[in-house]
Each structure stands twice: as structure tokens, then as C-alpha cells.
C-alpha positions as CSV (number, residue, x, y, z in Angstrom):
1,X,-229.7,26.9,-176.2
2,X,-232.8,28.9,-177.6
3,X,-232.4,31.9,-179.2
4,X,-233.2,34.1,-176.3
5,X,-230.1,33.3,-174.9
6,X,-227.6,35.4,-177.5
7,X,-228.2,38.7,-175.4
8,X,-226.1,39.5,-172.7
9,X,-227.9,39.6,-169.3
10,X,-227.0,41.3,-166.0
11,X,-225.2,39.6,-163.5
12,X,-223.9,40.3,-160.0
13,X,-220.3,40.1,-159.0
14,X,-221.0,36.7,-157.1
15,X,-222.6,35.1,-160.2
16,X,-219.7,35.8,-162.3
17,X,-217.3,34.9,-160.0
18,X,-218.9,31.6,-158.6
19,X,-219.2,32.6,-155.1
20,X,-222.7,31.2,-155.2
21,X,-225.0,32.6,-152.4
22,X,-227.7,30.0,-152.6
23,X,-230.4,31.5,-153.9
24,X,-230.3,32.4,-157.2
25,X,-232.8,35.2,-157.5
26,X,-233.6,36.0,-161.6
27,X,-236.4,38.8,-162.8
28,X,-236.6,39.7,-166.4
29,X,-238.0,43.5,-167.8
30,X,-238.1,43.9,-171.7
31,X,-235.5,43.6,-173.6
32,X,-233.4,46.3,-175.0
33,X,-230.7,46.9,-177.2
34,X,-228.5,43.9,-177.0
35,X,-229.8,42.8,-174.1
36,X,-232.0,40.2,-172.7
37,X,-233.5,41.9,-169.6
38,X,-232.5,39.4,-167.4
39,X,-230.8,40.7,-163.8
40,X,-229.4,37.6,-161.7
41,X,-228.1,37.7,-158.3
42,X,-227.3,35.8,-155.1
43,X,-227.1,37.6,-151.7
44,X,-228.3,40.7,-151.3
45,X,-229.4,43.2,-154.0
46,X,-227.7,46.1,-153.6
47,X,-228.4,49.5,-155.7
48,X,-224.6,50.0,-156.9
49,X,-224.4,51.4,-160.5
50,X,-222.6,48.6,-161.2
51,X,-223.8,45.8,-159.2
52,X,-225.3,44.3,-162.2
53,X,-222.8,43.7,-165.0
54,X,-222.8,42.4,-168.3
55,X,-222.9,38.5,-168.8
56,X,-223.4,36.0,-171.4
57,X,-225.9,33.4,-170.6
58,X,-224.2,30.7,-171.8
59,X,-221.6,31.3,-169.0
60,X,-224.6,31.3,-166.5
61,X,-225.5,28.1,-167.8
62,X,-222.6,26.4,-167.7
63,X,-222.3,26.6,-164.3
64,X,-225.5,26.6,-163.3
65,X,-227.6,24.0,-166.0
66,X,-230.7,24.5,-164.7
67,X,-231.7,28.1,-165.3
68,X,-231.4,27.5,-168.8
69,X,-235.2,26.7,-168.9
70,X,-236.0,29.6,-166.7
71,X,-233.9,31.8,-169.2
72,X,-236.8,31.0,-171.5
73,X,-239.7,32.9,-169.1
74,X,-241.2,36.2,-171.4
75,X,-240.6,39.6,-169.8
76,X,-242.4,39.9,-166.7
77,X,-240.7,36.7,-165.2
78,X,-239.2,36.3,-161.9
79,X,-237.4,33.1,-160.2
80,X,-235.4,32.0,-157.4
81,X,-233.7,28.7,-157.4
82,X,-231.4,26.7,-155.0
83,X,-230.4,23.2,-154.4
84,X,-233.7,21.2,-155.1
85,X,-236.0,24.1,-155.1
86,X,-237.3,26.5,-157.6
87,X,-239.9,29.1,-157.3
88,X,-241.5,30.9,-160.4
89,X,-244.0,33.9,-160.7
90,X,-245.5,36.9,-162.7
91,X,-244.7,40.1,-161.9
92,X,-246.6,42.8,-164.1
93,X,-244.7,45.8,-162.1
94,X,-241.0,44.8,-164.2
95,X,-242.7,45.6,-167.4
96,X,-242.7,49.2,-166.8
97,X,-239.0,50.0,-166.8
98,X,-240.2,54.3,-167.5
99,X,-237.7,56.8,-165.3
């Protein structure tokens, strides 16, 4: 795995426990601290404080091989991936992560 991959991302409840809502919806802000600013999620997004917990990619990717590549998208990245499709685009707007 690339070196990106060594900070801890933010994972739903359904990722971690591999209830698996196909699709897998990913967006990255920028980094901070230890983490990668990664937020993955199947279902629906919910605005719980803690619908989003900590997660080390390399769990994500065992169980799921191919978002490893999309792990490598810069900050401003979004994707959403399911059984033979994947879907990846820009969005400018999570680059601004100010309160």
C-alpha cells in the first residue's frame, strides 16, 4: 500500500462491521493531524457525531481490494463504487473544511 494509507480514515458503522450497503460512497477533505481525510460510508449519511469513526485503511482494503487505488485520489476526491461500477469526480467545495 502507498504511503497515504498509514492515516486512519473515517468510517461508518456498516463499513467497519461488513454490513456492506452497496454503494460505497468515499470523499476526501485535507488531511489533518493523523488523519487521511477520507469519510467512507454505505447507506445513508447520517449527521451523528459519531457516525464516522476511526478506521485504518488497510482494514478497508482487505475487505474491499479495490478502493485501494481510489485511496490514492488528492483532497478534493470523491467516489462511489459497487459491484462492477465505479464513479470518480472533483469536488472543490470539500477543500474548505472552515467552521
Amino acid at each position: 500500500m502507498g504511503d497515504e494509507l498509514v492515516e486512519v480514515l473515517g468510517a461508518s458503522r456498516s463499513v467497519i462491521s461488513g454490513e456492506v450497503e452497496w454503494p460505497l460512497h468515499g470523499l476526501r477533505h485535507p488531511p489533518a493531524a493523523n488523519t487521511s481525510g477520507w469519510y467512507v460510508w454505505t447507506g445513508e449519511l447520517l449527521p451523528d457525531a459519531d457516525f464516522f469513526q476511526p478506521w485504518h485503511p488497510a482494514h478497508l482494503v482487505e475487505r474491499c481490494p479495490q478502493v485501494e487505488s481510489l485511496l490514492q485520489m488528492p483532497p478534493g476526491s470523491r467516489f462511489l463504487l459497487a459491484p462492477g461500477y465505479v464513479d470518480v469526480w472533483d469536488d472543490p467545495s470539500l477543500l474548505d473544511v472552515s467552521d
